[in-house]
C-alpha positions in Angstrom: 7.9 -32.8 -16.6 5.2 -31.6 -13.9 7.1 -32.7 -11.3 3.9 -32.4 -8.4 1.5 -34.1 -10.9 3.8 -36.7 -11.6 4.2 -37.1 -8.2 0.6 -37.1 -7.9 -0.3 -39.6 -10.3 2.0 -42.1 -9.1 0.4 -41.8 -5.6 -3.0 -42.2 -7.2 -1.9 -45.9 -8.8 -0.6 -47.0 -5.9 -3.2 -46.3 -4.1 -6.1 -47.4 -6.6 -4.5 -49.9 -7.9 -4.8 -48.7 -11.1 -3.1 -46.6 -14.2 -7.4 -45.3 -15.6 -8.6 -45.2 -12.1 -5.8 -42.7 -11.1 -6.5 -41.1 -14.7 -10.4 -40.8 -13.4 -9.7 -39.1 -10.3 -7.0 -36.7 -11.8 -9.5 -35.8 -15.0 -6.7 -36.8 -17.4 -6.7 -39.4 -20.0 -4.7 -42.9 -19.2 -1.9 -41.7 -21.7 -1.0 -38.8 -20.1 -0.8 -40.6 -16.9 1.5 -43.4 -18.3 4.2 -41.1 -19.1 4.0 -39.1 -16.3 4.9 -42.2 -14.2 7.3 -42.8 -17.1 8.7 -39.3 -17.0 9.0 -40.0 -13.2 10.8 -43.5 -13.4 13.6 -41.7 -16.0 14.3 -38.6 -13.7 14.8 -41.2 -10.9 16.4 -44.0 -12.9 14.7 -46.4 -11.3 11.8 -48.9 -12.0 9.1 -48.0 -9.2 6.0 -50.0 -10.9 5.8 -53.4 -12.2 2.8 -53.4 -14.7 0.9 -56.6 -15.9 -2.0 -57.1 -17.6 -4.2 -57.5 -14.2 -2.7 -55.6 -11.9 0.1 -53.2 -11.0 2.6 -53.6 -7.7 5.4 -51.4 -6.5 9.0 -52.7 -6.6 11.5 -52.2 -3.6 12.3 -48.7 -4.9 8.5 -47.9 -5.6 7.7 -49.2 -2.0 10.6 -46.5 -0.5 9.6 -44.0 -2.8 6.0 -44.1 -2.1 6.0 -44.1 1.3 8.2 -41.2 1.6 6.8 -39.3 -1.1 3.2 -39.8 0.1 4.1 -38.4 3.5 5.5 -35.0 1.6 2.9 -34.9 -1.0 0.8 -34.5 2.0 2.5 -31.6 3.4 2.5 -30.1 0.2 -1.4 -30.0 -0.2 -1.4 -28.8 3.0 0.3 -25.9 2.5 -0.7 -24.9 -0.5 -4.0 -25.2 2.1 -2.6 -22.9 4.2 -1.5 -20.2 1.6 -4.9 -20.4 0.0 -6.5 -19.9 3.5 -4.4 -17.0 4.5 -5.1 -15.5 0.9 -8.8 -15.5 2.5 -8.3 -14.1 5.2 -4.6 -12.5 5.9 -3.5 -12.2 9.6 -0.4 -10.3 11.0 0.8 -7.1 12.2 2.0 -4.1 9.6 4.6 -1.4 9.9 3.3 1.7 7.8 4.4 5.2 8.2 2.5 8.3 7.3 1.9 12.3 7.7 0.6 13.2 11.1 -2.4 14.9 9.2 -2.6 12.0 6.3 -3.2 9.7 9.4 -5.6 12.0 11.4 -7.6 13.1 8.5 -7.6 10.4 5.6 -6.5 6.8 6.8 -7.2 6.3 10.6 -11.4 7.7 10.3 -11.8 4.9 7.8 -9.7 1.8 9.3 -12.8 0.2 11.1 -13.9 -0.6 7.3 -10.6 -2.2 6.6 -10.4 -4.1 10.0 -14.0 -5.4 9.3 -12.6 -6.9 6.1 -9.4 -7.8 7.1 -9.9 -8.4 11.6 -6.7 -10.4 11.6 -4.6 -8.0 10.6 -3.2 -5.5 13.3 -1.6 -2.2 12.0 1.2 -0.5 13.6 0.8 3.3 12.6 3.9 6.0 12.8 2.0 9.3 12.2 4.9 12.4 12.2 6.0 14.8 10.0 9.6 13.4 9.4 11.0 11.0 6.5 10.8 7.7 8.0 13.8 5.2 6.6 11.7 1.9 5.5 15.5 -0.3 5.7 16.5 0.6 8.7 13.4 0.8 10.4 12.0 -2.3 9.1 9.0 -0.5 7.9 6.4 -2.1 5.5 5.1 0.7 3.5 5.0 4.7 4.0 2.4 6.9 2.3 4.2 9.9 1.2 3.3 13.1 -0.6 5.1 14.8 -3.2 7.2 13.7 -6.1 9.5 10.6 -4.8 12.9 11.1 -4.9 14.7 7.8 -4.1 14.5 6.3 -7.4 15.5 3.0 -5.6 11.6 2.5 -4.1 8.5 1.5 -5.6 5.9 3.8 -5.5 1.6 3.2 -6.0 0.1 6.0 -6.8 -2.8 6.8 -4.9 -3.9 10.2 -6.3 -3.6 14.2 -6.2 -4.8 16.4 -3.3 -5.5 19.8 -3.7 -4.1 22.9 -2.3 -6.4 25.6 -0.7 -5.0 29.5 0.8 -7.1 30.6 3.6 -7.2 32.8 6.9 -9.7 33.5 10.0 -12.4 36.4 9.3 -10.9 38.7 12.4 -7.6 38.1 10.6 -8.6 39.6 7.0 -10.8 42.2 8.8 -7.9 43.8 10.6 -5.9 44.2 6.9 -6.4 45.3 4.0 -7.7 43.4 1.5 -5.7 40.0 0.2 -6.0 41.0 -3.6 -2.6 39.2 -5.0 0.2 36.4 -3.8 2.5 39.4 -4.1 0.8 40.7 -0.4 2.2 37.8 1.7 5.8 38.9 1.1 4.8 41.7 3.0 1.5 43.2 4.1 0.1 40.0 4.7 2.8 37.5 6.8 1.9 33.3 6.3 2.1 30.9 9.0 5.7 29.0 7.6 5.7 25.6 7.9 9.1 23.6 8.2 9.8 20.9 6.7 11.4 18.2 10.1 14.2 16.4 8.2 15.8 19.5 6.2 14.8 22.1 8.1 13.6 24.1 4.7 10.9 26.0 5.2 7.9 25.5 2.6 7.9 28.2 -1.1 4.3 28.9 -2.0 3.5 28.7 -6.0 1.0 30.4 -7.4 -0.1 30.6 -10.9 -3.3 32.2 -12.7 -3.7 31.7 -16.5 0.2 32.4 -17.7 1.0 34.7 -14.6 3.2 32.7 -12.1 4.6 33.6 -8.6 6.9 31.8 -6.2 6.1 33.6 -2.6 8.6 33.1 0.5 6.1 35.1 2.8 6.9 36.8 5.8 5.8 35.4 8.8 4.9 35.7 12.7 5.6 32.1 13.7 6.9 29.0 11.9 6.0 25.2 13.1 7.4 21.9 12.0 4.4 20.0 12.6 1.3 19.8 10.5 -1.2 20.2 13.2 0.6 22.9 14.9 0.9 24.8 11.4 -3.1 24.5 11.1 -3.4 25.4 14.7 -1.4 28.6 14.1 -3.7 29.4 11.2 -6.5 29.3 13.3 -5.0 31.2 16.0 -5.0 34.1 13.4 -1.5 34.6 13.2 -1.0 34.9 9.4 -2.4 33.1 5.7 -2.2 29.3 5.5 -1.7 27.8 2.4 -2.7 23.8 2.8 -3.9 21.1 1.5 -7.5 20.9 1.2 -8.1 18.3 3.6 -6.6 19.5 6.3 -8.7 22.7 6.7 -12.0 21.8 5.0 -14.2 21.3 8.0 -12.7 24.6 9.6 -14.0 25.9 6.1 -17.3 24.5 6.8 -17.7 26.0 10.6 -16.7 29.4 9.3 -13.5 29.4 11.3 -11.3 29.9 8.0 -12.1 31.5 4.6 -10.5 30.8 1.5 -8.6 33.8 -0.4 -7.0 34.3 -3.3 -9.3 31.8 -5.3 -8.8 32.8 -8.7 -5.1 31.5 -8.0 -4.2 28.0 -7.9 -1.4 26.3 -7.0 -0.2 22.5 -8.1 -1.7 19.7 -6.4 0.1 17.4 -4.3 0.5 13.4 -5.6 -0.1 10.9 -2.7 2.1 7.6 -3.0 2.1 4.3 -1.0 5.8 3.2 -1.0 7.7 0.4 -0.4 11.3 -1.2 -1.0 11.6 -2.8 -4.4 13.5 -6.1 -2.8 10.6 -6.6 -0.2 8.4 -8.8 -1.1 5.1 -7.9 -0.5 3.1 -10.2 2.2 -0.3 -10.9 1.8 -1.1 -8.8 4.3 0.8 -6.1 3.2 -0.9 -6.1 0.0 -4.2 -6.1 0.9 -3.4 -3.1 2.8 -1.8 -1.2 -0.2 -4.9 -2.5 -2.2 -7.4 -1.2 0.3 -5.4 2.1 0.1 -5.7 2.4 -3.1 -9.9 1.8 -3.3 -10.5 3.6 -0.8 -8.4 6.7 -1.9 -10.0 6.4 -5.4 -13.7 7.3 -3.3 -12.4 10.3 -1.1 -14.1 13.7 -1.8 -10.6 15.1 -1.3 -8.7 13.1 -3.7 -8.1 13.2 -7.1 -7.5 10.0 -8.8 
């Protein structure tokens, strides 16, 4: 039995009077309506109609029963109102955690389009480096790079970025020429980036055709922030190897120039994540689905 629309139809014929005029207004045939109310009366136990040829009346238990009941159905419809509404047009405030440079470069320059779909909803941003714990900190959603090693989340993928090897022009004109990966364990020194929650510095690999290389480099100065690691880059104090997206306009201005180009290294997957027992809010999900469209646009991102 639909219990709702047996519910419903029984407030219809009180209210009209009548088994077909409640059939009218619900769009089903008189039948169907008849043993819903009979469905209704045999899950109760109870007799809630009297029927007669002329007209049909409520007995004592319909009376009860149909004042109550009417009074719920009511709240029902409206919430189901409500849900539908908020569907429309989500409100709320989000937890989501994300890359310093992620947030800098890729989300926060394009939030004023999400916030002129979605103006209700009010996003609380932690941009850093380190591995943020979604339980503990009662976040939403994180966007992570890389592949995901807690089996125990779920993870959207939102696509691929690419990597990109690159250093100031007085930098390469004071050495000699960066010909091969091989050079950065010595001639050449990287800027080494650390990685905040292990402490492990980042291993550069680079393959060409079915040559491959795995490069430690030696460096001048190592940084634990992502910003600070371009910044040291550009402060000519040794090779960066980064994603794309991160350097690109310095690329543009002239202030870095890509080397090594016949080598390439494996791009990096981008992931929104969240915990498999939370469930999604409406918010929340428009969020992840705006990530996702927009992400599937970017010039930098490979979908």
């Amino acid at each position: 039995m639909d219990y709702f629309l047996a519910v419903t139809a029984f407030n219809r014929i009180v209210e009209t009077g009548s088994f077909v005029k409640a059939a009218t207004q619900l769009d089903l045939h008189p039948n169907v309506v008849t043993k819903l109310v009979q469905s209704l009366e045999s899950h109760l136990r109870v007799r809630l109609l009297n029927r007669t040829t002329r007209r049909v009346t409520l007995t004592s238990e319909g009376d009860v029963y149909y004042e109550r009941m009417s009074r719920v159905l009511d709240r029902w419809l409206e919430v189901e109102s409500e849900i539908v509404l908020t569907h429309a047009n989500p409100k709320g405030r989000i937890r989501v955690d994300m890359g310093t440079t992620i947030a800098t470069h890729l989300v926060i320059p394009a939030l004023a389009a999400f916030n002129a779909r979605y103006p209700n909803i009010h996003i609380e941003i932690g941009a850093s480096d380190r591995t943020a714990d979604l339980a503990s900190e009662n976040i939403d959603c994180v966007i992570r790079g890389g592949d995901l090693r807690d089996s125990s989340l779920i993870a959207r993928r939102l696509g691929s970025v690419e990597f990109v090897t690159c250093a100031t022009p007085t930098y390469l004109a004071a050495r000699e020429p960066l010909c091969h990966p091989s050079q950065l364990e010595n001639t050449h020194p990287v800027v080494r980036y650390v990685f905040p929650s292990s402490g492990k510095h980042n291993r550069v690999e680079f393959e060409r055709g079915d040559e491959q290389i795995v490069i430690d480099g030696t460096y001048v100065v190592a940084v634990n922030d992502s910003n600070g690691y371009v910044a040291a880059g550009l402060a000519g104090l040794g090779v960066l190897h980064t994603l794309r997206f991160m350097v690109q306009s310095h690329m543009d201005s002239g202030e870095l120039v890509p080397v090594l180009e016949d080598w390439s290294a494996h791009a990096n997957t981008l992931s929104v994540v969240y915990m498999p027992n939370r469930h999604l809010s409406v918010r929340v999900r428009a969020f992840v689905d705006w990530l996702a469209e927009y992400f599937a646009t970017h010039p930098h991102v490979i979908t």
